[in-house]
C-alpha positions in Angstrom: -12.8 -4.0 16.3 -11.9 -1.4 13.6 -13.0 -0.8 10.3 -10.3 -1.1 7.4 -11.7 2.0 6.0 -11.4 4.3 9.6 -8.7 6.6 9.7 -6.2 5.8 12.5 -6.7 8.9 15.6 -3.1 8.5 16.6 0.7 7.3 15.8 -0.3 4.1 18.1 -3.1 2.8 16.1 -1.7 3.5 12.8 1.2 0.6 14.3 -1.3 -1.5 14.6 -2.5 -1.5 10.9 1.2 -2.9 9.9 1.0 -5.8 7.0 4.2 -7.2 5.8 5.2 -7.1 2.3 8.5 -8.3 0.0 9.9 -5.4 -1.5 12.7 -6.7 -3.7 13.5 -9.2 -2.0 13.2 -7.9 1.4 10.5 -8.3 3.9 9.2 -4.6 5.1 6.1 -3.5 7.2 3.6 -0.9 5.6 1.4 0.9 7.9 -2.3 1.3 6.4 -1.9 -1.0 3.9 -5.2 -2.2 3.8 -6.9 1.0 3.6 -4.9 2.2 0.8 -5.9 -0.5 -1.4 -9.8 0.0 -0.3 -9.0 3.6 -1.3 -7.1 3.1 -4.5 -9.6 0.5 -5.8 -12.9 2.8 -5.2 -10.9 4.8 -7.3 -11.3 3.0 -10.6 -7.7 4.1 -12.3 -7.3 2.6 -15.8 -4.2 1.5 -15.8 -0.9 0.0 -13.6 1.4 3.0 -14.1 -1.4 5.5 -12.5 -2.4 2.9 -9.9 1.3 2.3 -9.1 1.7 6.0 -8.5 -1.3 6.6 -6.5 -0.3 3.6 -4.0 3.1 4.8 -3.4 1.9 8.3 -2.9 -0.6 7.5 -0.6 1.9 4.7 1.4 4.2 7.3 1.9 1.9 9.3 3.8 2.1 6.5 6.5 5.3 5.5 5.9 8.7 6.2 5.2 10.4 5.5 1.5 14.0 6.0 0.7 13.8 7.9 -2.3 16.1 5.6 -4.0 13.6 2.1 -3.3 10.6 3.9 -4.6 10.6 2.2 -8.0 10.8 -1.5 -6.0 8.2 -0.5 -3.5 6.0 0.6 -6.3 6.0 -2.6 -7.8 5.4 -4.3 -5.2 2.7 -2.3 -4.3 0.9 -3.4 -7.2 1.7 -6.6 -6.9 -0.1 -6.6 -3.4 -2.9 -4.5 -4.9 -3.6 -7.0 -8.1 -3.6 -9.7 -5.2 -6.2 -7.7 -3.2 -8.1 -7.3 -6.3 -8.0 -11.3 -6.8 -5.9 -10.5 -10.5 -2.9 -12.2 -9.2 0.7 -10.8 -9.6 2.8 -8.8 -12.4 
């Protein structure tokens, strides 16, 4: 089994890492979700705006992000992260 917090060594096991998520009404699949929340969270950032930056910067490493969804996908990246943090949603 791997770790959340392992890097992926290839394209292949990156897929594997996929967790679906409802970005404005539509369901998409982010690669390495998990880990970026573990990441963003050790981090400590005090407040949603930085936090929502941070997650989208470090999703689109992984995963593509058409410019003009980034605001969407930012929120609901922060939704998922206030989830994983047990704070519930925006």
């Amino acid at each position: 089994m791997v770790r959340v917090d392992e890097k992926p060594c290839c394209e292949v096991e990156a897929l594997r890492r996929i967790r679906q998520i409802d970005v404005g009404g539509i369901v998409v699949g982010i690669s390495m979700l998990d880990h970026i929340l573990s990441e963003v969270r050790e981090m400590e950032l005090p407040d949603e705006r930085e936090i929502g930056r941070e997650l989208l910067k470090r999703v689109k490493i992984y995963n593509y992000i058409p410019s003009s969804a980034e605001e969407k996908y930012r929120i609901a990246l922060l939704e998922e992260y206030l989830k994983y943090k047990g704070g519930g949603t925006i």
